[in-house]
N, C-alpha and C positions, 0 to 999 in steps of 0.2 A: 346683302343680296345673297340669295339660294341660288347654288347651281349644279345641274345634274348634268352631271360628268357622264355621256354615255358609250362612247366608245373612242378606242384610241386606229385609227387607218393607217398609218404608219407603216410603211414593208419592214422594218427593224426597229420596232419601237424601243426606246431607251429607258429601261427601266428605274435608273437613278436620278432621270433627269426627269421624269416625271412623279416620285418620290417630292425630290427637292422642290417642284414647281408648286405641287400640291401644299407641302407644309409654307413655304413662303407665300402663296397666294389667300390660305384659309387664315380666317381670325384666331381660331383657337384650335392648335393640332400640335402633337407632338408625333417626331418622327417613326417610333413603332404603327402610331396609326396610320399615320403618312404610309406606310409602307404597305401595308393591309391593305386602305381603298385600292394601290397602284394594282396588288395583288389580283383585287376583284376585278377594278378593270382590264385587265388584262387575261383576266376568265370571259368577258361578253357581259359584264351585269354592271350597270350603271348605278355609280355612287352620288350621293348629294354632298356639297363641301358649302359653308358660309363664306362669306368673300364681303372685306370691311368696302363701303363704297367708294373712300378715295382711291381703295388699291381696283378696281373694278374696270378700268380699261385698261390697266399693264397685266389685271388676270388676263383677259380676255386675248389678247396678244399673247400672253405665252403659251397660251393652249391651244391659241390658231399653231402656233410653230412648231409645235410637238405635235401637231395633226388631230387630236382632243375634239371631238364633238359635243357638244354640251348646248344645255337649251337655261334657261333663264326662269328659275320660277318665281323669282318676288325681287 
C-alpha cells in the first residue's frame, strides 16, 4: 500500500518519533532515509512511503498518534 504522508499538525511535533515510525512502518527504508522524508515533512511537502499490507492498520494508527495526515493511494 502507497501512502502520502502530508503534513504533520502536531504544536511540537517529535521528530525522532516520527523518524522511527516512518522506518518501522515503510517496507523498505533505512534510517538516513527515514530521516530525510521526517526532514521534508516537517518543511510542508508531502512524502510517499510504501507500507507492507499486514502492517497497514498499526501504520495507520501510529500516524493518527503522531498527528500525520496522510491520504492512501493504492
Amino acid at each position: 500500500m502507497q501512502l502520502n504522508l502530508l503534513s504533520c499538525d502536531a504544536q511540537r511535533p517529535d521528530k525522532r518519533a516520527i523518524t522511527k515510525c516512518i522506518l518501522e512502518i515503510s517496507s523498505n527504508m533505512n534510517p538516513s532515509l527515514a530521516y530525510e522524508l521526517t526532514e521534508i515533512l516537517m518543511e510542508g511537502d508531502s512524502v510517499e512511503v510504501e507500507v507492507e499490507n499486514k502492517n497497514s492498520g498499526s501504520a495507520l494508527r501510529a500516524l493518527r498518534k503522531l498527528r500525520i495526515d496522510y491520504d492512501i493511494l493504492d
